[in-house]
C-alpha positions in Angstrom: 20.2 27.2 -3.3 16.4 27.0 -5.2 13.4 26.7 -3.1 11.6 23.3 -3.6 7.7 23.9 -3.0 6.3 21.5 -1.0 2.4 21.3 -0.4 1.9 20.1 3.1 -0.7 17.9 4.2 -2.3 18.2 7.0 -5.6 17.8 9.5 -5.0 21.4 11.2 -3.2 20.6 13.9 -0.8 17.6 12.7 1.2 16.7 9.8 0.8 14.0 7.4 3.5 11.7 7.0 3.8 12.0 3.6 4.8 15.7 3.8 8.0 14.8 6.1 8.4 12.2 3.1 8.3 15.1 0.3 10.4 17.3 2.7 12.7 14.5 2.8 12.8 14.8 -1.0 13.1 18.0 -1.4 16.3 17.9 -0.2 17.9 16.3 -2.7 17.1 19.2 -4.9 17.3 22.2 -2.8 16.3 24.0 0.2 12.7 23.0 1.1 9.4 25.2 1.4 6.3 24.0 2.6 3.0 25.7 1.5 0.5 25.4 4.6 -3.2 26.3 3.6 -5.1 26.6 6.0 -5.4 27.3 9.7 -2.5 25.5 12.4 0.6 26.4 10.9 2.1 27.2 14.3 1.4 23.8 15.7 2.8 21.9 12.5 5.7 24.8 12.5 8.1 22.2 15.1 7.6 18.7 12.9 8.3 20.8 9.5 11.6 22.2 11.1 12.1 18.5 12.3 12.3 17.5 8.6 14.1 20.2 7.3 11.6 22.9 6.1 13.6 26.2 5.8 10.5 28.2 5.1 6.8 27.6 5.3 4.7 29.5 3.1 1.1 30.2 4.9 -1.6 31.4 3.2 -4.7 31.0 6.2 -7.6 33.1 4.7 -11.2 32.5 4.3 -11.2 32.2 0.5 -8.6 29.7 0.5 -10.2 27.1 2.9 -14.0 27.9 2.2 -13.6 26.6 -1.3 -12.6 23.1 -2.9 -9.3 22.4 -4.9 -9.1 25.4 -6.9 -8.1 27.8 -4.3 -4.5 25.8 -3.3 -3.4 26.2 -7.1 -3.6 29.3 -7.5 -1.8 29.9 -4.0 0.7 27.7 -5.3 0.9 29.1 -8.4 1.2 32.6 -7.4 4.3 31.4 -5.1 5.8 29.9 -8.0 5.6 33.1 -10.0 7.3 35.0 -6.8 9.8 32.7 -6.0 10.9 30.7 -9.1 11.3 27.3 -7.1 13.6 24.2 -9.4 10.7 21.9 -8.5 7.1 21.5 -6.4 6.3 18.4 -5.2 2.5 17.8 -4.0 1.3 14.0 -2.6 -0.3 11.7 -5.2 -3.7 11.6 -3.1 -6.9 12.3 -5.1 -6.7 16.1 -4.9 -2.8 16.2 -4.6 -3.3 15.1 -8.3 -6.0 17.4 -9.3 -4.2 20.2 -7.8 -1.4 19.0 -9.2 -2.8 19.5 -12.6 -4.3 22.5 -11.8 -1.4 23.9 -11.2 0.2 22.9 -14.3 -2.1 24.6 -16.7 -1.5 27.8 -14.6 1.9 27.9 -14.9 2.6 26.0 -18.2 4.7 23.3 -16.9 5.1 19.8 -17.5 3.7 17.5 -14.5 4.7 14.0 -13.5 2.1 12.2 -11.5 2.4 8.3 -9.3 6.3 9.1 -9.2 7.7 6.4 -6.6 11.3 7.8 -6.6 12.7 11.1 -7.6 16.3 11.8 -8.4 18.8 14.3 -9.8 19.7 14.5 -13.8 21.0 15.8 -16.4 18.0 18.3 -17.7 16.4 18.1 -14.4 14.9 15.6 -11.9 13.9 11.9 -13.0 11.3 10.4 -12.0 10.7 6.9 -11.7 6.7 5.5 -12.3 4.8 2.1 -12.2 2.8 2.5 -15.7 -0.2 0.1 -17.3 -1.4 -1.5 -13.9 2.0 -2.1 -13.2 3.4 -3.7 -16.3 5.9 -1.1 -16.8 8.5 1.0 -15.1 9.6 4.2 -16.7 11.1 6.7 -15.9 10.8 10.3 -17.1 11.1 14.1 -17.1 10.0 17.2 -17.2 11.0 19.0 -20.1 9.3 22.8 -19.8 8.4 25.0 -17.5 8.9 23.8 -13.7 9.1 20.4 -13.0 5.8 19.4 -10.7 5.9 15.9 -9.2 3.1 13.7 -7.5 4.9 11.1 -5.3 3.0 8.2 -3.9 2.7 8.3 0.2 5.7 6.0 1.4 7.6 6.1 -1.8 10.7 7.9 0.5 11.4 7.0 4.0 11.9 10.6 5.9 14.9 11.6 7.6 15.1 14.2 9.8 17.4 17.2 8.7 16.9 20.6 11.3 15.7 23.9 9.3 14.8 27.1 10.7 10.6 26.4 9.4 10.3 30.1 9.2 6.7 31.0 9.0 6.0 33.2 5.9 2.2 34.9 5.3 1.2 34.8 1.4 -1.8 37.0 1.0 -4.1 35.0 -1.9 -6.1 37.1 -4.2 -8.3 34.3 -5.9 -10.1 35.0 -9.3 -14.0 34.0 -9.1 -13.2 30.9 -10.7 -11.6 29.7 -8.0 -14.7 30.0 -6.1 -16.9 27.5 -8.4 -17.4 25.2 -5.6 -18.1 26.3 -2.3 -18.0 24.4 1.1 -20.6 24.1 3.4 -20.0 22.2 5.9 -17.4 20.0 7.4 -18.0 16.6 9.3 -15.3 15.3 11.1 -13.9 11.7 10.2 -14.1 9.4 12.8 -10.5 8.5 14.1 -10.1 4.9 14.0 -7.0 4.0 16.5 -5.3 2.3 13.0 -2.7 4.3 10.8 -4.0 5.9 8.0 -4.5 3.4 4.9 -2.2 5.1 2.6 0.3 6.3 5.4 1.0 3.2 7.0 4.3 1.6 6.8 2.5 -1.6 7.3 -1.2 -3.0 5.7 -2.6 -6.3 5.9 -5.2 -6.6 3.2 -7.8 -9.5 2.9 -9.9 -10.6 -0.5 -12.1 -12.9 -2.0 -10.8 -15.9 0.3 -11.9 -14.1 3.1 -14.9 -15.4 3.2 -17.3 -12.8 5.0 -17.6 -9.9 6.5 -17.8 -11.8 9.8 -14.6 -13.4 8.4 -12.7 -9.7 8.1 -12.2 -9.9 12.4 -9.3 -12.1 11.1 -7.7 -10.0 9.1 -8.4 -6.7 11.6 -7.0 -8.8 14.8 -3.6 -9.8 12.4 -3.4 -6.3 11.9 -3.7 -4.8 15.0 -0.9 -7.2 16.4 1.4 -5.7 13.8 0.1 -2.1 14.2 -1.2 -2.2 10.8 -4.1 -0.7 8.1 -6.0 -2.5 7.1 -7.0 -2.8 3.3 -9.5 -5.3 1.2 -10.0 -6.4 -2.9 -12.2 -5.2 -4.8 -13.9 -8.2 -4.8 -13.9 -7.8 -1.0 -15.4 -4.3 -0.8 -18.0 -4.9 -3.1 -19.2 -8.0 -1.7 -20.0 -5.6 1.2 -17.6 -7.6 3.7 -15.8 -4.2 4.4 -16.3 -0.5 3.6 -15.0 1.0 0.1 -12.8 3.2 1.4 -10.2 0.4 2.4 -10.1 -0.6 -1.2 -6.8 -1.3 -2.5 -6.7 -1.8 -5.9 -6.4 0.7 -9.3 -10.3 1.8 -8.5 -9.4 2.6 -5.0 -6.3 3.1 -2.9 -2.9 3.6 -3.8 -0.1 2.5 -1.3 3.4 1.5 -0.8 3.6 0.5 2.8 7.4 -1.1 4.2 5.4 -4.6 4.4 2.3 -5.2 2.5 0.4 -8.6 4.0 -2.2 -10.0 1.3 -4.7 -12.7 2.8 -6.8 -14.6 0.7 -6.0 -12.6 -2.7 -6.0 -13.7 -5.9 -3.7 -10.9 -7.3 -5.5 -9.9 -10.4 -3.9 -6.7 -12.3 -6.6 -4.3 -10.6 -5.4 -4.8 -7.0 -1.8 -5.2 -8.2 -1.5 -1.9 -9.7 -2.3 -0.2 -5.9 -0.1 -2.3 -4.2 2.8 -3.4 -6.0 5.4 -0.8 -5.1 5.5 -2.2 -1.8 8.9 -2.5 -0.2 8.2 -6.0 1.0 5.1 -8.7 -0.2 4.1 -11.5 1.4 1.4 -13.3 0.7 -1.0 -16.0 1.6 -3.4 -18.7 -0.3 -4.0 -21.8 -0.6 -4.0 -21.8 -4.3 0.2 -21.8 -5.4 -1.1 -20.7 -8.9 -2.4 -17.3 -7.6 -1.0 -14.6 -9.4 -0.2 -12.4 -7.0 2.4 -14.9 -6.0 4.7 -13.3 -8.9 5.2 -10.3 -6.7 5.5 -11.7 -3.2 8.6 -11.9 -1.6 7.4 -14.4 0.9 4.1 -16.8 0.5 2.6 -19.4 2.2 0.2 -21.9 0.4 -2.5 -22.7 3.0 -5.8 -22.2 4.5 -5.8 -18.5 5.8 -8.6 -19.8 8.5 -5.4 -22.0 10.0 -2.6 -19.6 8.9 -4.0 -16.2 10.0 -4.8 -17.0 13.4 -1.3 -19.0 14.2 0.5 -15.9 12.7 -1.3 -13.6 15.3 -0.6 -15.7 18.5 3.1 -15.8 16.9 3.3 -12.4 17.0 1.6 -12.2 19.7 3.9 -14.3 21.8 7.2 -12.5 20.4 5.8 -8.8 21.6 4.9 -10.3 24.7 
């Protein structure tokens, strides 16, 4: 059976839950391999078995986490050349992508990038995409070299499968271009007690209607009753009612949460092209012509000042 690469993401000591989602993939292919850069590969070891990593590839050195991007392709490239995988699947993030691409001028090989499902074909893997905003729904290829695949964070829901997670050292010999961009220093990210934006099964997102940022308590308190993100419009984030980096939208955030909750959003093609794989939409305004009620599943037409906060003492009062 072929290896499948899988680049794991990770904070050091836990695993992201898109990597049990690309291990989960991987397994439609092959037998998977995670690739674990960086130090606390031990402590990740259990949760990688959990999801059915036979192997996992560690490479832990000083040159590969004291410089940006540059270091993981070549790693990943150099295992590619050693073990011939069918396939390598990275996480659509910001430098998934770039490593991603990376990676595919190293080794010559075709690269497929925003994938939302992956399965098997004649030829090799297809790959389903959301293209143009959203507009359009292909679905491709790969047709040289090996097939490597950048799927969207909750695009597969994992499923455990036991493997043996057998740690493996690589030894990385980086060329100097790899070490064009040097890091410094390292601040940690303050942990807010929500999920991750673009790992959480659930995100309530508020826009324009909104209001304020005074007005955004709304949207955080519906959230937190559901255990959600919480996201925001462009127009949202750069009226300053919440921080950028909760921007959901083509210009910011991708994701594909189970239930995506949009309050006060007009849908315009920008926000719809980072939230429109969703598995479920509902939505709420008070104007019925709002575009974004063309992808909502469910929708209410009323004041989100009335709606919102009857929907949290509803929920509320069910959990209780």
């Amino acid at each position: 059976m072929s290896e499948i690469l899988v680049l794991a993401e990770h904070d050091g000591e836990s695993v992201k839950k898109v990597t049990l989602e690309l291990l989960t993939l991987a397994g439609r292919f092959g037998e998977p391999a995670a690739v674990w850069l960086g130090g606390g590969a031990e402590a990740g070891r259990e949760r990688l078995a959990e999801f059915g990593a036979a192997k996992v590839y560690v490479a832990d050195s000083a040159d590969v986490t004291d410089y940006a991007v540059a270091p993981a392709a070549e790693v990943l490239a150099s295992l590619v050349a050693q073990a011939s995988p069918a396939l390598v699947l990275l996480a659509a993030t910001g430098e998934g992508k770039e490593i991603a691409g990376r990676l595919a001028v190293k080794t010559g090989s075709g690269i497929l990038t925003d994938v939302v499902d992956l399965t098997p074909g004649e030829g090799g893997p297809v790959a389903e995409q959301s293209i143009f905003g959203g507009a359009i729904v292909v679905k491709s290829r790969v047709r040289t070299g090996i097939p490597i695949v950048a799927v969207r964070p909750n695009a597969v829901t994992p499923e455990p499968s036991a493997g043996p997670a057998e740690l493996t050292p690589v030894t990385a010999e980086l060329s100097e271009a790899a070490k064009g961009a040097h890091i410094t220093d390292r601040v940690a990210q303050e942990r807010s007690e929500r999920p991750e934006l673009t790992e959480a099964s659930i995100v309530v997102s508020g826009g324009r209607g909104v209001g304020s940022s005074d007005n955004f308590a709304l949207i955080e308190k519906l959230a937190d009753s559901l255990g959600a993100a919480v996201g925001a419009s462009r127009a949202a984030t750069d009226a300053g009612w919440y921080p950028h980096q909760f921007q959901v939208g083509q210009t910011g955030k991708t994701v594909s949460p189970q239930l995506y909750l949009a309050v006060g959003i007009s849908g315009a093609i920008q926000h719809r092209a980072g939230m429109q794989t969703a598995k479920t939409i509902m939505v709420i305004n008070k104007d019925p012509e709002a575009p974004i009620f063309e992808l909502a599943d469910f929708g209410v037409v009323g004041d989100l000042f009335k709606v919102v906060p009857q929907l949290t003492e509803e929920i509320a009062k069910r959990k209780g």
